[in-house]
VOGU-3710 file (C-alpha; in Angstrom, 3 decimals, decimal comma):
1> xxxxxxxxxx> -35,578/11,010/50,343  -37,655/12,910/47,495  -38,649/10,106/45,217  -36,599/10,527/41,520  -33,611/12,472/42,796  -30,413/11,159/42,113  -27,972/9,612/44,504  -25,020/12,079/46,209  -21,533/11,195/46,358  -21,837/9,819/49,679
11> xxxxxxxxxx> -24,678/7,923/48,814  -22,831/6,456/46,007  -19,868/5,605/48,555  -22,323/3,857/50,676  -23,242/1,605/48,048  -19,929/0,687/46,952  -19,509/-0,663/50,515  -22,057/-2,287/51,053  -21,446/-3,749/47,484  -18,254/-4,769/48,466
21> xxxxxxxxxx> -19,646/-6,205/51,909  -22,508/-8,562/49,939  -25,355/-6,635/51,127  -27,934/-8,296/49,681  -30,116/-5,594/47,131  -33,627/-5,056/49,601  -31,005/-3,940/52,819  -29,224/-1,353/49,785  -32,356/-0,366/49,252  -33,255/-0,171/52,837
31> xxxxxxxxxx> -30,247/1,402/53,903  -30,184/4,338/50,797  -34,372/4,771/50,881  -34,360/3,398/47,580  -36,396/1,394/45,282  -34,560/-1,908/44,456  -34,874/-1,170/40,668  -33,426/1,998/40,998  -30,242/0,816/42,899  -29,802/-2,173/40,160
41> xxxxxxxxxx> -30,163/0,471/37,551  -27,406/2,873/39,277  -25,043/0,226/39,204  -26,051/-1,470/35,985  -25,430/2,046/34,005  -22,073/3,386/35,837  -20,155/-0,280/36,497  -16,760/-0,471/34,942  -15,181/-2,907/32,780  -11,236/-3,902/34,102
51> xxxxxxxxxx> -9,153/-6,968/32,320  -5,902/-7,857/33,502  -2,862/-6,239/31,757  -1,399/-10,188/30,945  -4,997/-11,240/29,735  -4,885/-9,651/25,929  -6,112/-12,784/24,385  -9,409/-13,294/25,911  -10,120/-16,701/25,238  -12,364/-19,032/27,309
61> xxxxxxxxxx> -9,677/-22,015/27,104  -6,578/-19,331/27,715  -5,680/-21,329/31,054  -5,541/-24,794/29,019  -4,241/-23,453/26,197  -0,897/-25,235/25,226  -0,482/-23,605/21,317  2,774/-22,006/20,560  3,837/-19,190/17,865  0,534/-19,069/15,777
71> xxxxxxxxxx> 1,960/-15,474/14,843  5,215/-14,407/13,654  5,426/-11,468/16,167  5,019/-13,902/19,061  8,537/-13,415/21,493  7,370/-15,807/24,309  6,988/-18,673/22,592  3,275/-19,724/24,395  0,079/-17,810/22,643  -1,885/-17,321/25,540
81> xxxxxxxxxx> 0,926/-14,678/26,868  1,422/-13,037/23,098  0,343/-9,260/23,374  0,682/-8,921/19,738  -2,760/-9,796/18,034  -5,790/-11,151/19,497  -6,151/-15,110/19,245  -10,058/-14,685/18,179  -8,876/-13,753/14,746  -5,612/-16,773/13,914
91> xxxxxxxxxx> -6,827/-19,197/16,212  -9,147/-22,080/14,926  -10,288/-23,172/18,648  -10,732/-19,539/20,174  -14,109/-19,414/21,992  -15,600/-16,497/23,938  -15,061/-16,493/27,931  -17,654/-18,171/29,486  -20,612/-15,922/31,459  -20,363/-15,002/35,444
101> xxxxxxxxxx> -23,930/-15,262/36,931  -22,833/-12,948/39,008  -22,527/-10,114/36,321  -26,533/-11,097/34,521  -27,708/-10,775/38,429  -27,654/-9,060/41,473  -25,071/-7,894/42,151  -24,336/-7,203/38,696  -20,553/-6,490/39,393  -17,725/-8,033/41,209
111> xxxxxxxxxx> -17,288/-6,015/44,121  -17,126/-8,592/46,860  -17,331/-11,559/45,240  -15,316/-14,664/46,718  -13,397/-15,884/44,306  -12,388/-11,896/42,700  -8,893/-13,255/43,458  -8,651/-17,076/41,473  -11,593/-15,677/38,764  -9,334/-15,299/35,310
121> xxxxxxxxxx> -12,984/-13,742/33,532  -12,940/-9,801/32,796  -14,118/-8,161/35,972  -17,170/-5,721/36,433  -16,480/-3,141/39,398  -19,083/-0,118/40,696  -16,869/2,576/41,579  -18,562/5,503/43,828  -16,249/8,372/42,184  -17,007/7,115/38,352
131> xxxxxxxxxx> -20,277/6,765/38,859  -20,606/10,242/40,346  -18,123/11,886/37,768  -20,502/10,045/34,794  -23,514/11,626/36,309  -22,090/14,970/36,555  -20,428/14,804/32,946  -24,209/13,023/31,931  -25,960/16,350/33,615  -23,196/18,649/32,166
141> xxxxxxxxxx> -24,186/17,634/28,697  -27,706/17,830/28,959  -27,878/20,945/30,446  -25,288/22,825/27,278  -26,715/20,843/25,113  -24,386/18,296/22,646  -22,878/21,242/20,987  -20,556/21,871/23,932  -18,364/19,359/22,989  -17,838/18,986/19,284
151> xxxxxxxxxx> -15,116/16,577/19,423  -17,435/14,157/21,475  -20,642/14,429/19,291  -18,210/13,690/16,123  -16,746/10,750/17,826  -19,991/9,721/18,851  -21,198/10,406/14,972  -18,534/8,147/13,900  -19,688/5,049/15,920  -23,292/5,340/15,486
161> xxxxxxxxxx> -22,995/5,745/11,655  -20,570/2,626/11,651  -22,775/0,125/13,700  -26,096/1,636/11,937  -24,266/0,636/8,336  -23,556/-3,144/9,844  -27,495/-3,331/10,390  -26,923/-3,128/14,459  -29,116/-1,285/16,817  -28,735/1,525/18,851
171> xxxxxxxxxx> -28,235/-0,354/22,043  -26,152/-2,597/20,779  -23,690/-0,303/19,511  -24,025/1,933/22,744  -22,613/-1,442/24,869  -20,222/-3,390/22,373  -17,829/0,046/22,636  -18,890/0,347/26,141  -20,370/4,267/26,168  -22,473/4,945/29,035
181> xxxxxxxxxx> -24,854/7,504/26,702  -28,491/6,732/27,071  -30,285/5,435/23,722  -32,907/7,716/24,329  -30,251/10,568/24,394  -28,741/9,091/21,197  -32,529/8,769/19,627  -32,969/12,474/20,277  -29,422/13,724/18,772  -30,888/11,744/15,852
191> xxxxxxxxxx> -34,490/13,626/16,008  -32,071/16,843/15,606  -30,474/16,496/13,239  -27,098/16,239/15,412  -25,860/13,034/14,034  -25,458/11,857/10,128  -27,838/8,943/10,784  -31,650/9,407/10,206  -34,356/7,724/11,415  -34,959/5,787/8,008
201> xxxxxxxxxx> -31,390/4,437/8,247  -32,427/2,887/11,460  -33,517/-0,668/12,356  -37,217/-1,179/11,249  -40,214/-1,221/13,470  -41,365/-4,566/13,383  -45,369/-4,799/13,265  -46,730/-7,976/15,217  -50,029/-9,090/14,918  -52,714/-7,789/17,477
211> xxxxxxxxxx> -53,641/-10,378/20,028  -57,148/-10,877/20,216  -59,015/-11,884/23,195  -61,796/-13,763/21,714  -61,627/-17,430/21,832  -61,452/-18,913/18,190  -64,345/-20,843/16,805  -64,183/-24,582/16,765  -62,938/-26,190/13,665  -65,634/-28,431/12,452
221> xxxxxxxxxx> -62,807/-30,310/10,756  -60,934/-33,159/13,576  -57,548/-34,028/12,240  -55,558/-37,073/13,267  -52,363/-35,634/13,474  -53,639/-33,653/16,292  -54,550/-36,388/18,768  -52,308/-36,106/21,796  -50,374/-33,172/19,898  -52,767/-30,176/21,151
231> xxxxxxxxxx> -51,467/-27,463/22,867  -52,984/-28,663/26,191  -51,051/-31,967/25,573  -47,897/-29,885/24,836  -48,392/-28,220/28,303  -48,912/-31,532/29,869  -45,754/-32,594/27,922  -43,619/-29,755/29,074  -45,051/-29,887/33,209  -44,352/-33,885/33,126
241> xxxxxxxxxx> -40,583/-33,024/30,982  -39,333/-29,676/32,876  -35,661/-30,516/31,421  -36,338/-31,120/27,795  -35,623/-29,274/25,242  -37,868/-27,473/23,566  -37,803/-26,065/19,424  -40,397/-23,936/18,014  -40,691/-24,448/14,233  -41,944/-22,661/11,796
251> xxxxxxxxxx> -42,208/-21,108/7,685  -40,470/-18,175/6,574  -42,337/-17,786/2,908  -40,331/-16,068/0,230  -42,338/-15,382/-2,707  -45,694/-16,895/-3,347  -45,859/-20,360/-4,100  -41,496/-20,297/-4,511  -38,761/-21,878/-2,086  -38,991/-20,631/1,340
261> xxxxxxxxxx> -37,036/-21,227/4,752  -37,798/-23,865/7,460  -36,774/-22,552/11,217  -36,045/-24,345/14,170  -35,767/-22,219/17,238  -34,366/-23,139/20,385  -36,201/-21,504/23,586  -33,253/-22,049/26,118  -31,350/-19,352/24,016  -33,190/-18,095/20,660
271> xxxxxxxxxx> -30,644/-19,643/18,707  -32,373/-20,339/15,499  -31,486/-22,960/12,576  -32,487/-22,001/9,069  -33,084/-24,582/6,402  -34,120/-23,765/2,135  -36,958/-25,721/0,930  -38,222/-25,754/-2,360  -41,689/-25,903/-1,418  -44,068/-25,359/1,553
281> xxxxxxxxxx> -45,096/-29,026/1,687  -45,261/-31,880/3,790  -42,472/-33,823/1,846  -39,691/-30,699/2,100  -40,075/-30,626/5,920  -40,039/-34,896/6,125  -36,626/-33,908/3,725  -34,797/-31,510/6,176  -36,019/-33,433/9,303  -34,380/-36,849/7,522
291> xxxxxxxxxx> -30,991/-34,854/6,912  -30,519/-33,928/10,609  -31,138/-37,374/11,689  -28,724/-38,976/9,474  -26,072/-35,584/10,314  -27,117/-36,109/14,651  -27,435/-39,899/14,423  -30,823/-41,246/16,392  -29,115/-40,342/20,020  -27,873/-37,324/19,680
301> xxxxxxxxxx> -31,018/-36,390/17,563  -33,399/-37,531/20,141  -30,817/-35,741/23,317  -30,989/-32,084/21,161  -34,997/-32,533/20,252  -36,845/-33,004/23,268  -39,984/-31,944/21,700  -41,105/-29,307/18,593  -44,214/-27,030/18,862  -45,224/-25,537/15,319
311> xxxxxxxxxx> -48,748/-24,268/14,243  -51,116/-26,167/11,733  -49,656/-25,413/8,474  -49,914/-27,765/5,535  -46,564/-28,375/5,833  -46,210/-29,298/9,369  -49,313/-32,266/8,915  -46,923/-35,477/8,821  -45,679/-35,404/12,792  -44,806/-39,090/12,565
321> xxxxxxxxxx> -42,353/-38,050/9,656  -40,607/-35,937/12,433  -40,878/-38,070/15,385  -40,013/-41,396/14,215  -36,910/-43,297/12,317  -38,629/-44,638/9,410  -36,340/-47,252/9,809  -36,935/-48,404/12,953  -39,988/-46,813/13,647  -38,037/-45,451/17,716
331> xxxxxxxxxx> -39,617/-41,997/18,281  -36,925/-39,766/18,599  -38,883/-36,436/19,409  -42,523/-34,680/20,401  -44,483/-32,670/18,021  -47,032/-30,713/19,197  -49,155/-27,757/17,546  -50,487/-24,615/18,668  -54,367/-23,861/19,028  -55,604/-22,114/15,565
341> xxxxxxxxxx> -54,982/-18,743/15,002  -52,788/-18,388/18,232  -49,443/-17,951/16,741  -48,562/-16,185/20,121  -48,219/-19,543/21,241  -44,434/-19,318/19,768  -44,228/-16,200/20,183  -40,679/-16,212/20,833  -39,846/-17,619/17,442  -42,280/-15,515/15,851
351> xxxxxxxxxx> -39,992/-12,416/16,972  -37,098/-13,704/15,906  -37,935/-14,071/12,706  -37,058/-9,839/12,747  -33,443/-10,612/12,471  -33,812/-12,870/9,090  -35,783/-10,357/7,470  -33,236/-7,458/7,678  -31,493/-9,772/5,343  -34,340/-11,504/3,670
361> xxxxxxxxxx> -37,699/-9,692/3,160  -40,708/-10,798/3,319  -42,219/-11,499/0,224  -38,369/-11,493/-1,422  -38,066/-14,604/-4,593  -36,026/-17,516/-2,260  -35,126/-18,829/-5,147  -32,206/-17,014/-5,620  -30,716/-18,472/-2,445  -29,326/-21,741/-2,159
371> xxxxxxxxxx> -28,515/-23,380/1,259  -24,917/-21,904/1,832  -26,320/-18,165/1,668  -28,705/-19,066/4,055  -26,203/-20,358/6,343  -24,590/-17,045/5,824  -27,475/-15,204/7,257  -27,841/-17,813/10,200  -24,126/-17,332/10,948  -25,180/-13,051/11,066
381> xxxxxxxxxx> -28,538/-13,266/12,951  -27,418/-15,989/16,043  -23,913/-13,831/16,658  -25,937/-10,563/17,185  -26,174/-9,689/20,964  -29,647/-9,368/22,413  -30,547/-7,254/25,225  -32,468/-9,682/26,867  -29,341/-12,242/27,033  -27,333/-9,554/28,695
391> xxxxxxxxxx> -26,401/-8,454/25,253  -24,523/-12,016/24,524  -25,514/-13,800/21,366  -27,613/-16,395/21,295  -24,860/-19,072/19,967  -22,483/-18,009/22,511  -25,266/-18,374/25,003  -25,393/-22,130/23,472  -22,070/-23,502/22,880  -22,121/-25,317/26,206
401> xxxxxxxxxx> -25,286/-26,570/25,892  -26,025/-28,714/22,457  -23,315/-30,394/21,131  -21,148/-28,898/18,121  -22,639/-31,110/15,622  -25,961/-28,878/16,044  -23,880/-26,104/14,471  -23,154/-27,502/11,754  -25,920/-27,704/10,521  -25,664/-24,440/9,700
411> xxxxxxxxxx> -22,108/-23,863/9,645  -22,538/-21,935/12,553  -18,960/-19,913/14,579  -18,480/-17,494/17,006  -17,633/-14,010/15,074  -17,079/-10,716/17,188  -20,050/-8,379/17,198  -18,186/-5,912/15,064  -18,584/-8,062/12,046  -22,104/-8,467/11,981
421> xxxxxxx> -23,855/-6,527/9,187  -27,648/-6,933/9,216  -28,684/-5,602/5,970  -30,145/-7,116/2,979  -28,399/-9,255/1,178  -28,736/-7,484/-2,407  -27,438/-4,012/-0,978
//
């Protein structure tokens, strides 16, 4: 088989099933003289989406569900078999279906799965004659060129433009209304001028600092808050505690020496917490970290906060302030700092940090925004779907695991991905 080439119909029948059989992804492989990546790319880009005709309100409690006429259309009396408006938007205890494992891994689809039958979830199927009619339509389009189908492109126009005004990416867009278009193809409609949206309308291009390889020199300087805190001890920490979990913190700065924005980020799920203080100083973060005690209570507080890792700002040199009930003196939590100059170290809340700054720049005056605007923008940035959580968001990745209280802290709900905007906050 000439490496590249693209699977036939047959060979696409073949993998349906042995799909459907449970053929495990190296024997697909085997069997079709295929790389593994390129059969779990084949089925991740041509499997199809099927809900029941009875399941309209797709709600993660539907089977429990016991509330009756929340809408005056409703005829059958129970809400979970209404057909007349979606529960997400009336319903004060909707929640989003839970996630199949199945679907995030091989196999990536439902075709032979056990319990296809008794499983009430939206189902996932790879269909041989789709997946070869997609390709063909895929190759069609190429070939003529987007012009061949004018209704399509404008379609296609319409959706992009929408998503791109709501501050949402390209790929994002391309799976919340399910179109199997590649967003390279979608990039290069936009390098021709074939869409309405530009490239400056587009998501920026966030710049990271450059990694360097070179050790950094030792600090002269020994701080106390750093015994037993070190990165090395946080490793230690982590190794010795494999279930606890772990928050990177850090200091979104506004304008220069204004309010700015503490963050707590959780690792299990990039949910982050954002939280105004007037000041980059020890006393603001003691002030925040005193409020979620007292909202948590000690317990729950020391359950959600296994242990922190921040770097060695100013603000962040009072650990015991964190750790400890200064009324009891218990240590509730772990802090533990980064080496100097390796803010890599959190990398993952260092990245996140994109998301608040489509709404807040940097070097924008904080002091224009109290507390319940920056709840707003907490609520915006943890419902936006992520490619690398299987495009869920990372507070419906975490509903199930912290307890609601933790949301409140930010006034924190599920909202469909369609109301998102990303933009900022004075446009």
């Amino acid at each position: 088989m000439c490496k590249g080439s693209q699977l036939s119909l047959k060979q696409r029948q073949i993998l349906e099933s042995l799909l459907n059989e449970g053929t495990k992804l190296c024997d697909i492989a085997s069997e079709l003289h295929r790389d593994p990546r390129g059969i779990a790319y084949e089925i991740k880009s041509h499997r199809q989406l099927f809900v029941r005709k009875n399941q309209r309100n797709k709600c993660g409690i539907q089977d429990k569900c016991k509330k009756v006429r929340l809408c005056s259309d409703c005829d059958s009396g129970l809400c979970k078999y209404c057909s007349h408006v979606h529960c997400d938007s009336i319903c004060p205890d909707f929640c989003e279906l839970p996630d199949c494992k199945s679907i995030r891994r091989f196999p990536l689809v439902c075709n032979g799965c056990d319990s296809i039958r008794s499983c009430h979830l939206p189902k996932l199927y790879y269909k041989a004659q789709v997946a070869h009619n997609e390709y063909r339509d895929n190759i069609s389009l190429h070939k003529k060129g987007p012009k061949a189908d004018e209704i399509k492109l404008k379609e296609l126009d319409e959706i992009i433009s929408e998503g791109v005004r709501k501050g949402h990416s390209i790929e994002v867009i391309l799976h919340v209304h399910g179109l199997s278009i590649a967003p390279s193809t979608v990039y290069r409609y936009i390098d021709q001028n074939l869409l309405s949206v530009k490239n400056i309308d587009l998501k920026r291009k966030v710049r990271y600092k450059p990694r360097t390889t070179d050790k950094p020199k030792a600090n002269p300087m020994e701080y106390d808050y750093l015994k037993g805190r070190t990165f090395e001890d946080f490793a230690r920490f982590i190794l010795e505690n494999p279930s606890a979990n772990l928050w990177q913190m850090d200091t979104l700065e506004g304008k220069k020496g204004g309010s700015a924005v503490l963050s707590l980020l959780f690792t299990k799920t990039n949910l982050q917490l954002y939280f105004k203080i007037s000041a980059i100083c020890i006393e603001e973060v003691s002030r925040i970290f005193d409020g979620i005690r007292k909202h948590l209570g000690n317990e729950l507080f020391k359950e959600t906060f296994g242990c922190i890792l921040t770097d060695r700002g100013k603000e962040n040199r009072d650990p015991i302030s964190i750790e400890t009930d200064p009324d009891s003196g218990e240590v509730l939590t772990r802090v533990f700092y980064c080496d100097a100059r390796r803010s890599e170290q959190k990398g993952k809340c260092e990245k996140n940090h994109e998301h608040f700054r489509e709404m807040i720049p940097k070097g924008r005056d904080m002091d224009r925004f109290g507390q319940k605007t920056i709840d707003h923008v907490s609520l915006q940035v943890n419902n936006y779907p992520r490619g690398s959580l299987n495009y869920q968001s990372p507070l419906s990745c975490t509903v199930n695991l912290l307890n609601k209280k933790v949301f409140e802290l930010n006034n924190l709900r599920i909202l469909p991905t369609k109301k998102i905007t990303l933009k900022h906050l004075d446009k």
